[in-house]
DRENDO-228576 format. One record per residue (C-alpha): x, y, z negated. Coordinates in Angstrom, 1 decimal, decimal comma. Each point is the difference from the previous one (the first is absolute). Example, Ala and Ser with C-alpha at 12.3 -4.5 7.8 and 13.67 -1.06 7.14 Angstrom:
       px       py       pz
     12,3     -4,5     -7,8
      1,4      3,4      0,7
***
This chain:
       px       py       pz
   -178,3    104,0    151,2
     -2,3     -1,5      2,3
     -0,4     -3,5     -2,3
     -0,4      2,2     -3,0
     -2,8      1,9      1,1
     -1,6     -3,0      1,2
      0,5     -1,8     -3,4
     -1,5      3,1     -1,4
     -3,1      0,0      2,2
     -0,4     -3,9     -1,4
      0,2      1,2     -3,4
     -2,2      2,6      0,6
     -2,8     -2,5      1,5
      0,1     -2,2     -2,9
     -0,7      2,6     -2,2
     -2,4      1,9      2,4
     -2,2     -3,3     -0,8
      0,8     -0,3     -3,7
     -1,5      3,7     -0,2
     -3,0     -1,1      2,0
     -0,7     -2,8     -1,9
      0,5      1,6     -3,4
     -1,7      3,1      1,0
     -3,5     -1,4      1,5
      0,5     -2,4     -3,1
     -0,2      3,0     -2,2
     -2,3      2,0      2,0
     -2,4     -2,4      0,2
     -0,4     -1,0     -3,8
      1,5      1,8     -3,0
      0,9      4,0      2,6
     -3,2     -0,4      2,2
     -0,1      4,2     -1,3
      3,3      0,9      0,4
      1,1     -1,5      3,3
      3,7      2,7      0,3
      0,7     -1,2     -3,5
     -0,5     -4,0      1,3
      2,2      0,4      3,2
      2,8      2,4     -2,4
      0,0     -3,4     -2,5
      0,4     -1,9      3,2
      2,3      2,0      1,4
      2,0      0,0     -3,3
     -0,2     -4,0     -0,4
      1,8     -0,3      3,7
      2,2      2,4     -1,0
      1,7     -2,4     -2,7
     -0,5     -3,0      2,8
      2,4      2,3      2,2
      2,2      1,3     -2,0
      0,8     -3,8     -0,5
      0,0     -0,6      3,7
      1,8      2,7      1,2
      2,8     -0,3     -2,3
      0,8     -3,6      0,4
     -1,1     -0,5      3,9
      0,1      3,5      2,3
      2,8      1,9     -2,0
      2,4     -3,2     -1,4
      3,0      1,5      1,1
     -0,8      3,4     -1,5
     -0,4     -2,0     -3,6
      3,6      1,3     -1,9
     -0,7     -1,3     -3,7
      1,0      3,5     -1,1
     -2,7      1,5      1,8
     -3,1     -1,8     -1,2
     -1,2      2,4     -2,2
      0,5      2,8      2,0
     -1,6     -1,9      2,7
     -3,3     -1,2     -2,1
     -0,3      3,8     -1,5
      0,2      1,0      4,0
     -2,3     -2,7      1,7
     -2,7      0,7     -2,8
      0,3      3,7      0,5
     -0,2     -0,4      3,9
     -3,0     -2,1     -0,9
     -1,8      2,0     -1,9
      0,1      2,7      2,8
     -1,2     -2,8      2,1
     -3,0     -0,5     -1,9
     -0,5      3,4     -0,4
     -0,1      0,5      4,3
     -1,8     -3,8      0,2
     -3,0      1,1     -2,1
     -0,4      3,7      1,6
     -1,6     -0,9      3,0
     -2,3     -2,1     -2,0
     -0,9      2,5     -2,6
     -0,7      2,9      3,0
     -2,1     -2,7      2,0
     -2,1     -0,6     -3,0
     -0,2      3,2     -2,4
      0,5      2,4      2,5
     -1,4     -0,8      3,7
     -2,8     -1,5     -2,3
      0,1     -4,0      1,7
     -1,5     -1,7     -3,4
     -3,0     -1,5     -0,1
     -3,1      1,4     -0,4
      1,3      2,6      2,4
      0,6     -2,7      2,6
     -0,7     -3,8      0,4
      2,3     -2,5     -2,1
      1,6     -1,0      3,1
      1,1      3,6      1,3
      1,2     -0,1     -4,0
      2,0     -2,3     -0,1
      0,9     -0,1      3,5
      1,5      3,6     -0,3
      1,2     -1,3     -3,3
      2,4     -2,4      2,2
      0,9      1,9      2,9
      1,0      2,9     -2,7
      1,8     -1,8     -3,2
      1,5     -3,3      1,6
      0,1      1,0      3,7
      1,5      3,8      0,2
      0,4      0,4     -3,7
      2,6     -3,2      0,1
      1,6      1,2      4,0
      0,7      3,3     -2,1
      1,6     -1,1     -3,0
      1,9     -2,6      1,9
      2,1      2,1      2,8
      0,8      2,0     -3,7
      0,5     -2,9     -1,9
      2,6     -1,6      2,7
      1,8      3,8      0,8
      0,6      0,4     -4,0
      0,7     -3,6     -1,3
      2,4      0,0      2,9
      1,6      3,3     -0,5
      0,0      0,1     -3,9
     -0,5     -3,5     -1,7
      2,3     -2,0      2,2
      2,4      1,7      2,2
      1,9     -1,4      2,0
      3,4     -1,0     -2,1
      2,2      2,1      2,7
     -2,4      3,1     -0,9
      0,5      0,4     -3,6
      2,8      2,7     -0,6
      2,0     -1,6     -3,3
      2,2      2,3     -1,7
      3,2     -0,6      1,6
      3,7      0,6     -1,8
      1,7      3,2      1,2
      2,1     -0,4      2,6
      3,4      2,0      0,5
      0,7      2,0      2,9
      1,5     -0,5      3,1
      1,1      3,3      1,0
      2,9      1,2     -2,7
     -0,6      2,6     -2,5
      2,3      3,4      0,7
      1,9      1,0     -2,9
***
């Protein structure tokens, strides 16, 4: 369990970066307006870089080839709440509590803009991320309950 959560933690820094890179990419040419929209395209980019990951590196054994589909349908719906929790803190720091420029310097923007989306934003949607991947996606193989025969009983029937 231990090496499995650290795998996933690896993962989950590679594609912490990939969103960082594509979201200031985006933010700072074609989204400069709509920074929550840049960081959910980011977001949904490092999605598709961990499903990848995750499937093939951190949850290998949990990879039955009857399950793929079930799994993909499960990690993309687990995702998409993770997005969802990612980009809140983000969308309160700016719309709400009002930390966009001209209201406050650039840097206060787009420092908040960090410490909100990437820094707690990502914390929060990772401790979900991990608890639902791991209890829903890819259980452990001795977890799953298979249909199992019906068995006869031990104790005689009277009559």
């Amino acid at each position: 369990m231990l090496t499995r959560l650290m795998r996933f933690i690896g993962v989950g820094g590679f594609c912490f970066v990939v969103t960082l890179v594509v979201n200031y990419g985006l933010k700072f040419t074609v989204l400069e307006a709509h920074p929550t929209t840049a960081f959910i395209i980011a977001n949904a980019v490092a999605t598709v870089v961990s499903f990848v990951l995750t499937r093939q590196y951190t949850f290998q054994n949990q990879n039955d080839a009857y399950r793929k589909r079930i799994q993909a349908i499960g990690f993309f719906t687990v995702s998409l709440i993770g997005i969802a929790i990612n980009s809140a803190p983000l969308y309160v720091s700016r719309w709400i509590l009002g930390f966009h420029y001209p209201q406050v310097s650039f840097l206060s923007q787009e420092v908040a803009d960090f410490i909100s989306g990437p820094i707690i934003g990502t914390l929060l949607a990772m401790v979900f991320r991990w608890w639902a991947l791991h209890k829903f996606v890819f259980p452990d193989s001795q977890k799953i309950n298979l249909p199992q025969e019906p068995q006869e009983s031990l104790v005689p029937s009277k009559g």
